[in-house]
Structures are given as C-alpha cells and as structure tokens.
TINU-591844 format. One record per residue (C-alpha): residue number from 0; x, z, y. Coordinates in pm, 1 decimal. Layout:
BEGIN
NUM;X;Z;Y
...
END
This chain:
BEGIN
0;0.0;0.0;0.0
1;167.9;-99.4;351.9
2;118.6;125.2;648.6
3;184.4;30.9;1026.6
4;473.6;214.4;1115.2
5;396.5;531.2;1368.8
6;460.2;552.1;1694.9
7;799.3;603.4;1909.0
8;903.8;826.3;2115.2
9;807.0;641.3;2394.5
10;458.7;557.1;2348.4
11;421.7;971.3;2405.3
12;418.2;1122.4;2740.1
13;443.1;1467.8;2740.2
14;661.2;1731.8;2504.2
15;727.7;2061.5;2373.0
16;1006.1;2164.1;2140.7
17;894.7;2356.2;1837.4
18;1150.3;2589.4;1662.7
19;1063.0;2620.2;1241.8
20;1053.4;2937.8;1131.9
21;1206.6;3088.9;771.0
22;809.2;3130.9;645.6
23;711.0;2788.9;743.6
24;915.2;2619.2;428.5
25;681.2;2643.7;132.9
26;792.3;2623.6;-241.6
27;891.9;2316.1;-219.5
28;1193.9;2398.9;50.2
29;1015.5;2178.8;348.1
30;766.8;2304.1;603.7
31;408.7;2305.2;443.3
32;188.8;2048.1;573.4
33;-46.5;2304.2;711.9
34;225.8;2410.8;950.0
35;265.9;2060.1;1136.0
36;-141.2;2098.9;1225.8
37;-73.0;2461.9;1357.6
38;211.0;2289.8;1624.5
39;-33.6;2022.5;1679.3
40;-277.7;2278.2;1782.1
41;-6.6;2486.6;2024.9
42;87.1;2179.0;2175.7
43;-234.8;2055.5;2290.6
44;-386.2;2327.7;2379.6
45;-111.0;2444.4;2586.6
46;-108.8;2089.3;2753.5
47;-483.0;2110.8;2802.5
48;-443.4;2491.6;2971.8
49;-124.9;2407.9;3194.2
50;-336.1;2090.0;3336.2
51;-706.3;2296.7;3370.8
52;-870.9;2132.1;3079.6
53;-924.1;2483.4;2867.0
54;-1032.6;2706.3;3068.8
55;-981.1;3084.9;2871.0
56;-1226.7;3230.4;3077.0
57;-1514.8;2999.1;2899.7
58;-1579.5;2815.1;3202.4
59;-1700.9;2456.6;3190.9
60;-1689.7;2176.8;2838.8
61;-1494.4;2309.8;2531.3
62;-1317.0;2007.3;2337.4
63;-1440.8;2091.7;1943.8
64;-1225.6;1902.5;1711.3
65;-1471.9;1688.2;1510.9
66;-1191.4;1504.6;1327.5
67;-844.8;1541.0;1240.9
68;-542.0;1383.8;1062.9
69;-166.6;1346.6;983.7
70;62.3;1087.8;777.2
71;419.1;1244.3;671.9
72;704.6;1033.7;590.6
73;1003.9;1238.2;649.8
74;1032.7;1628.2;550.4
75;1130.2;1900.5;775.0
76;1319.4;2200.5;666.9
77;1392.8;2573.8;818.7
78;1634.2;2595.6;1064.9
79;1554.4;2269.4;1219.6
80;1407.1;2195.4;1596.6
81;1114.7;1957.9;1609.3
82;992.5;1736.2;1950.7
83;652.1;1713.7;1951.5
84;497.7;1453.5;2135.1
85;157.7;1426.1;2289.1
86;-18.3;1119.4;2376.6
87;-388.3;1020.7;2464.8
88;-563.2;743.9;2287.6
89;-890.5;667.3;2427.9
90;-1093.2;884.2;2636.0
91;-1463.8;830.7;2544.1
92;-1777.1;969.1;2779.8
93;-1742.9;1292.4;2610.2
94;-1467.3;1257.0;2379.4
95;-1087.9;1228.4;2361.9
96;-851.3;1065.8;2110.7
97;-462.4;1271.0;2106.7
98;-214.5;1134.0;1905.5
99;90.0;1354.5;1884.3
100;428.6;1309.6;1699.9
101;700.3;1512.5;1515.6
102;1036.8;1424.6;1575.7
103;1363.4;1574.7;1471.3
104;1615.7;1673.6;1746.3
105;1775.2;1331.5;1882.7
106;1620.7;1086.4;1628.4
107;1403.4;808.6;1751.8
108;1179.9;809.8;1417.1
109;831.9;972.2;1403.6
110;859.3;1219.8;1029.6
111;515.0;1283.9;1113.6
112;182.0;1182.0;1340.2
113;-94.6;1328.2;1356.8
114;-447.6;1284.2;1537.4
115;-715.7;1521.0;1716.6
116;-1039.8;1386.7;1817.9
117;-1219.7;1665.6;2034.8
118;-1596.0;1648.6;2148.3
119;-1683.2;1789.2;2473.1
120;-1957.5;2026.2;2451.0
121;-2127.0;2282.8;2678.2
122;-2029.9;2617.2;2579.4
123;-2367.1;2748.4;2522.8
124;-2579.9;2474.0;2392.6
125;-2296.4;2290.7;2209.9
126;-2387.6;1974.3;2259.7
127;-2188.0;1701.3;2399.4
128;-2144.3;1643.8;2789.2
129;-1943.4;1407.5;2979.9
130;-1623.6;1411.3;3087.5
131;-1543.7;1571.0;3432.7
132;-1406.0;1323.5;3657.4
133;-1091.3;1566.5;3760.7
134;-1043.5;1590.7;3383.9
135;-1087.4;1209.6;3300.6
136;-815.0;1157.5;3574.5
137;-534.7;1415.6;3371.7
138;-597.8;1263.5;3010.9
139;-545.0;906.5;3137.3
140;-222.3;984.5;3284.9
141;-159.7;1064.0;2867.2
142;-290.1;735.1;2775.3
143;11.3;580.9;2547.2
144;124.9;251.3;2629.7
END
C-alpha cells in the first residue's frame, strides 16, 4: 500500500520542543503511540491559549475534538528531543482542521503526523457555532502552505 509522504518542516508554522521522558518508552523501547497524541494535545492547546482561542475561564466556543489521527514511520526513544509542529488545514464555519508533526532534533523528516479536527460549540448547549471573526483571523495565519 503507498502512502503520500507527510509533511515538512516547512509546511508548519508554529513550534514547541517536547523533551521524552524515561516512562514514555513502552515495552517495546520506543515512546508508546499514546504519548505522541498527549504532545499533540499540549501543543495545541497551548497555541490556542497563548493566541485567545481557549479561554480557561469557559468564556465563549470550546473546540471538541470530533476526530483524530496519526501515521508513524520512524520511532522515538527516551532521551531524545522532539519539534513539534503545528499547522492549520482548513478552517470550516465552525470547525478547524490542525495538522501537527514530530520531528527529531535537526532532521528535516516528519517520524510522525498527526491530525485534530475540533468542532466549535457553545459551552452550554454544545452545539456547534461559528467561528469568531478575531479567531478566524489567528488560525489562518496557521494555514500550511
């Protein structure tokens, strides 16, 4: 079965650096799978907080992940540094596709993508409302090229 390769490093426009920890490595001697959703998860939400898009205080639409996915081709071990990479796909009226990528310290090769679509909802009625302009604005300055 071919696969399109994943994206490089510059098709992503913002990034945190992601230290692996001893309990991260799993049986196997590489960082369970699980683990590269849990940086996924820092890294956007800290993105989304720094830039006024998650509001803590449970203030205005909450992005619900409604789907979620990541292909692996390279492993990553403890003690090793990983880039992540954070990229927006395609902003919907109430929805947002993020791609982000794991990359070892200095190499140009993705080991791993994965991909977050989030629904925005109101926080009480949970159901899906559009994108605020000011918001829209931030995730298309994401949008990878």
């Amino acid at each position: 079965m071919s696969r399109p390769p994943l994206s490089e490093r510059e098709t992503y426009g913002y990034w945190s650096t992601v230290q692996t920890r001893w309990n991260d490595n799993d049986v196997y001697g590489h960082v369970n799978n699980t683990v590269h959703y849990r940086w996924f998860d820092t890294v956007l939400n800290g993105w989304l907080i720094e830039h006024g898009l998650l509001n803590l205080d449970g203030s205005g639409p909450i992005g619900l992940v409604v789907e979620s996915g990541c292909r692996y081709v390279a492993s990553v071990s403890f003690p090793q540094t990983v880039d992540i990479g954070l990229a927006v796909e395609k902003i919907g009226t109430s929805s947002a596709v993020y791609r982000l990528g794991v990359f070892l310290e200095d190499r140009s090769e993705a080991v791993a993508e994965g991909q977050f679509v989030h629904v925005y909802v109101d926080p009480e009625s949970r159901r899906p409302v559009p994108i605020p302009e000011a918001w829209r604005s931030e995730l298309e300055a994401l949008i990878s090229a």
